[in-house]
Structure formats: structure tokens, C-alpha cells
KEKOL-740924 format. One line per field, with one value per residue (C-alpha): z, y, x; residue number from 1; residue in three letters. Coordinates in steps of 0.001 Angstrom, whole numbers. Layout:
N
Z = Z, ...
Y = Y, ...
X = X, ...
num = NUM, ...
residu = ALA, ...
END
This chain:
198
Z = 112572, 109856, 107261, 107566, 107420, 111202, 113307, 116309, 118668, 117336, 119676, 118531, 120267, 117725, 115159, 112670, 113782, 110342, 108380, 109849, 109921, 113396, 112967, 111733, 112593, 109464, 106853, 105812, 102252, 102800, 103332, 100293, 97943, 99123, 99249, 95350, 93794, 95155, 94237, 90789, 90132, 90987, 88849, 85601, 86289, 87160, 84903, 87394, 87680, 90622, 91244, 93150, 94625, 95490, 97713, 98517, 101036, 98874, 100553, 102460, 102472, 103550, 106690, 107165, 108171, 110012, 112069, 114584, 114328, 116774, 114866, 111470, 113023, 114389, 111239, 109708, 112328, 111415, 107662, 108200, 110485, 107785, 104849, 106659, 107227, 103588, 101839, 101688, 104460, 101332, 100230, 102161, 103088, 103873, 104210, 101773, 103182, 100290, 100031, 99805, 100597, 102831, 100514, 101900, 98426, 99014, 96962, 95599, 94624, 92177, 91418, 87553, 86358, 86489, 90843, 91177, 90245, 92080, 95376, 94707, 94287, 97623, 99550, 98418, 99040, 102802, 103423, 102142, 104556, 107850, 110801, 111193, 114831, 115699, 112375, 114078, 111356, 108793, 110361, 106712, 104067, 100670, 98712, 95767, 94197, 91546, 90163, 88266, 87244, 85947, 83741, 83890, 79563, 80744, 79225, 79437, 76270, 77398, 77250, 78135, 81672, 84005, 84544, 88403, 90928, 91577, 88415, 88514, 91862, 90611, 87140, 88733, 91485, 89407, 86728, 90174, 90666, 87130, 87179, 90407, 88940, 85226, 87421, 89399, 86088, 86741, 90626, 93876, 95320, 92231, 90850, 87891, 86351, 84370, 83334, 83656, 80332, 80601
Y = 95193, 97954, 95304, 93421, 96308, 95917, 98852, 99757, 102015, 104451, 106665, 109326, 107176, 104230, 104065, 103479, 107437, 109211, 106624, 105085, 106798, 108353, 107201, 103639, 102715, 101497, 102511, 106358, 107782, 108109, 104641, 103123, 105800, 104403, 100877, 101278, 102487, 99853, 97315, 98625, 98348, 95015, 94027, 95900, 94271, 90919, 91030, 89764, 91490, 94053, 95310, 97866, 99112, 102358, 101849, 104669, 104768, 104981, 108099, 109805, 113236, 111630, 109577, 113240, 114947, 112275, 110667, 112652, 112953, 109957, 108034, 108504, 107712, 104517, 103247, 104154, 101722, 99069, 99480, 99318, 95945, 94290, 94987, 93546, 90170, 90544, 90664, 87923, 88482, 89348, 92267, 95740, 97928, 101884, 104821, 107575, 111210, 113034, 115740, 114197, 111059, 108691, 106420, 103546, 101792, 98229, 97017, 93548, 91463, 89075, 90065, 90396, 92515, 89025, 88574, 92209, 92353, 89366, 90680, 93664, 91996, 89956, 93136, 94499, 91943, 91681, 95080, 95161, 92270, 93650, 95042, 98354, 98564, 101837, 103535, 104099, 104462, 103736, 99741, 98714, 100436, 99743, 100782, 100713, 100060, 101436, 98766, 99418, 96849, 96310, 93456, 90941, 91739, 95175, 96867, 100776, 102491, 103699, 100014, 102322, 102782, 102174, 104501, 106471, 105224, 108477, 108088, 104681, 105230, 108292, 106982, 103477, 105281, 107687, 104725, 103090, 106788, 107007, 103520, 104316, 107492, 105686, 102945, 105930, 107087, 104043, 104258, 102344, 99263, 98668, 97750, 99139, 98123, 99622, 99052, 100524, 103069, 105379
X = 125532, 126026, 127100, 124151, 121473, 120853, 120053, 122801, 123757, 126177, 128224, 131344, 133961, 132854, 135167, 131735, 130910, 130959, 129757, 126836, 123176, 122408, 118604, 118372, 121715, 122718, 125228, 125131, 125686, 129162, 129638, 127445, 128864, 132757, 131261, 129742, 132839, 134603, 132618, 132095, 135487, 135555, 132969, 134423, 138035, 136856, 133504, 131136, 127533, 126827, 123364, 122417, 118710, 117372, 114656, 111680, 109201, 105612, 103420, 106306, 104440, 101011, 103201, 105261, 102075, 100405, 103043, 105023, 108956, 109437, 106888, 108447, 112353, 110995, 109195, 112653, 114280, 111969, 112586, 115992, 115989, 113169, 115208, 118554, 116595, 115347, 118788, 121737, 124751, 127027, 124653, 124840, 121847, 122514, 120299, 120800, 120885, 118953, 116269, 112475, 111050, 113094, 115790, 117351, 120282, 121292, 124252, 123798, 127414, 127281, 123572, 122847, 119634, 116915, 118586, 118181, 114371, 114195, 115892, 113824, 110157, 111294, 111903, 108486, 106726, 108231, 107816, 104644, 103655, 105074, 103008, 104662, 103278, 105395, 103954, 100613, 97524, 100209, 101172, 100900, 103400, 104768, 107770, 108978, 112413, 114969, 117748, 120677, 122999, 126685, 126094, 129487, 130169, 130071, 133374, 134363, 134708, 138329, 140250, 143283, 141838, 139612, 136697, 137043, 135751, 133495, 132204, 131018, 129580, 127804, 126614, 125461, 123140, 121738, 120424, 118909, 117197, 116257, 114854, 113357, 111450, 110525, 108577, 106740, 104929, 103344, 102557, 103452, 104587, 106614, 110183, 111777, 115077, 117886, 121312, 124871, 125778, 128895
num = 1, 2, 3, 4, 5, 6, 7, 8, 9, 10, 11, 12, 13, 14, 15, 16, 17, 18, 19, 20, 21, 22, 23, 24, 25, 26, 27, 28, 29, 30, 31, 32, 33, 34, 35, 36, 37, 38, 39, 40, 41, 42, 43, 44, 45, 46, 47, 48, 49, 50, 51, 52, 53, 54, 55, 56, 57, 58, 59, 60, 61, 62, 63, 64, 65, 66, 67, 68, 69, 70, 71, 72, 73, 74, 75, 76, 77, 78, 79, 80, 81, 82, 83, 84, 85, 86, 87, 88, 89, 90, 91, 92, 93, 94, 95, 96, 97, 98, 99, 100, 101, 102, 103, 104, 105, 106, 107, 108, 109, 110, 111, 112, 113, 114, 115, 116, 117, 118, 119, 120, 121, 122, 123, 124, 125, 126, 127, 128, 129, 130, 131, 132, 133, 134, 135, 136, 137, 138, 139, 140, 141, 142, 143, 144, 145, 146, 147, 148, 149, 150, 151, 152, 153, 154, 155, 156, 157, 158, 159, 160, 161, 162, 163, 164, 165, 166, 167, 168, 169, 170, 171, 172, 173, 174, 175, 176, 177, 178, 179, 180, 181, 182, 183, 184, 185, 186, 187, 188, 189, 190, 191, 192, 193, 194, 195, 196, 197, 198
residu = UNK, UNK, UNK, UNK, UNK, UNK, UNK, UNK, UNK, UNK, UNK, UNK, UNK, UNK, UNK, UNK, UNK, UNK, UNK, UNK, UNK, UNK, UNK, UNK, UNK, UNK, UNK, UNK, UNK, UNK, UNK, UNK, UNK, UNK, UNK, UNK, UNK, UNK, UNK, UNK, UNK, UNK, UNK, UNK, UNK, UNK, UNK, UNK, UNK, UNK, UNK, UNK, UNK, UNK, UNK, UNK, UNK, UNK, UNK, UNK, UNK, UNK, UNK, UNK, UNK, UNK, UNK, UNK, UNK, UNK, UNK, UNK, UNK, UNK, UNK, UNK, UNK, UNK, UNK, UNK, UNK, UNK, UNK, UNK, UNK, UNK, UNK, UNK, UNK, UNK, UNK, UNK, UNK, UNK, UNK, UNK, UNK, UNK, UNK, UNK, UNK, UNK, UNK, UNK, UNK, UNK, UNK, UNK, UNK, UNK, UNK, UNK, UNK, UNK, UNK, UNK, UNK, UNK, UNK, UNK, UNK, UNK, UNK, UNK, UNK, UNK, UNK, UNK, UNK, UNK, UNK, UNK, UNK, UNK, UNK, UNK, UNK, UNK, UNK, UNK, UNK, UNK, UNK, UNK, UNK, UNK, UNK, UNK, UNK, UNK, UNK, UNK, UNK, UNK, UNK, UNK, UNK, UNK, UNK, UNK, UNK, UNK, UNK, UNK, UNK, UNK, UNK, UNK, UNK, UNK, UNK, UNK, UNK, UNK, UNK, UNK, UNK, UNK, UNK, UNK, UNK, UNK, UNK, UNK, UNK, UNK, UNK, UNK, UNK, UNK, UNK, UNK, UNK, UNK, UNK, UNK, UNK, UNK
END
């Protein structure tokens, strides 16, 4: 099921059409974007940690132009099933529609910076470990992982109000991008974390 990060059938009449990915059959962008806010203001009101990953598939361009188009969705579907077994039932894996390599975000509850790298190193190191037997010469792959994390003494500078929810949603994604990026400088198969600043 979507929640979980497993792949499924999605069809117009399904009242999931809109939100969840037409190739991996897993939450959208639409869905984790909602699905961030949300939980972002939970965490600020209630001050409990929420982590979230930005995952990227290491050597995207190289598997583009080696892999044909049926290939590359079905090594997507994979991804998508391995990472739902990789995460807990509370967490929630989605792909991300964006230019460039592929980008799959998985939003961690409860998950403070140390779970985050942890959940992170796990999902690398079960990726990393998976026959990819659709993926042709590319069986083995690696990724690597952005983090970004809403620690639970986390408190907006406005004590009037609460930050919006689109800003949260936006500002805690883009740290997991920029963490994402910073660990690139450094190459592949890696996981880099940051933290929430307004």
C-alpha cells in the first residue's frame, strides 16, 4: 500500500488517483509535500523530532543511457518496494517528481537527527545489497541520502504564531536537498545530515 512505500496498481476511479506516482506506485510529491507540512506542525506544537530523507539514485545519467525506458521504470519499482521493507510501518516513502536524477523523500515521525542517519545508513546499506535483477548490467546500485530534521527543542522565532505549513514543508525539504548535495562533494553511497533553521 501507498502508506507503506509498497508499489500498487493505481487506476483514475481510485480515490488515491492524484496523489500516488503512476510508475512505482507509491506516494507522489503532492502527497509527501501535504504529508510534511502536516507533520511538521505536529512536531513544532507538540515538540517531538521529525526527520525526513531525500533519497537519490547514485549514476542516474550512466543507468539513463544504458537501460531502456522499461528497464529504468522497473528498477524504480524495485526501489520503491526495497525501501518500503527498509523503513518502520509509521514512516512514509513517496517519489518526488523533480527534474534530474530519480528522488524518492521518506518522512520519518518521531525520528531525531542520530535515528535519521541511522534509518538512512540502513536504507543504503539494503539497497546497496539488493540484486536489482530487472536493472540489467546495473543489478547492483547504490544511493545516497539527504536528512533534515526538526529537532523536539525546536521553537519558531515568531512565539505569536505558528510558522505555515508551506513553509515548513518547503524549508524542511530543501535542508534534506542541501544535505543531500553537501554529502555529494564527497561522492556516492553516502548520507549527509542537516537540521531545521527558519
Amino acid at each position: 500500500c501507498p502508506s507503506c512505500g509498497h508499489s500498487q496498481t493505481d487506476h483514475s476511479s481510485s480515490p488515491l488517483f492524484g496523489v500516488v506516482d503512476p510508475t512505482t506506485g507509491i506516494w507522489n510529491s503532492k502527497f509527501v509535500n501535504a504529508l510534511v507540512g502536516q507533520e511538521a506542525n505536529r512536531a513544532v506544537r507538540y515538540h517531538r523530532p521529525l526527520s525526513v530523507l531525500v533519497i537519490e539514485l547514485d549514476h542516474a545519467e550512466h543507468i539513463h543511457k544504458e537501460l531502456e525506458q522499461i528497464q529504468v521504470e522497473g528498477l524504480l519499482r524495485d526501489m520503491a518496494e526495497r525501501l518500503g521493507q527498509s523503513v518502520r510501518d509509521t514512516d512514509t516513502v513517496g517519489f518526488l517528481d523533480v527534474d534530474g536524477p530519480p528522488h524518492f523523500a521518506i518522512v520519518l515521525p518521531e525520528t531525531d537527527e542520530s535515528g535519521a542517519a541511522l534509518a538512512a545508513d540502513k536504507i543504503r546499506r539494503s539497497i546497496a545489497s539488493h540484486d536489482f535483477g530487472t536493472a540489467g548490467a546495473w543489478k547492483r546500485i547504490t544511493v545516497s541520502c539527504g536528512a533534515a530534521t526538526i529537532d523536539s527543542d525546536y521553537r519558531p522565532r515568531d512565539e505569536a504564531g505558528m510558522v505555515n505549513r508551506r513553509e515548513y514543508t518547503g524549508n524542511l525539504l530543501r535542508e534534506a536537498y542541501l544535505a543531500l548535495d553537501s554529502g555529494r562533494s564527497s561522492g556516492t553511497n553516502r548520507t549527509t545530515v542537516g537540521a531545521y533553521r527558519s
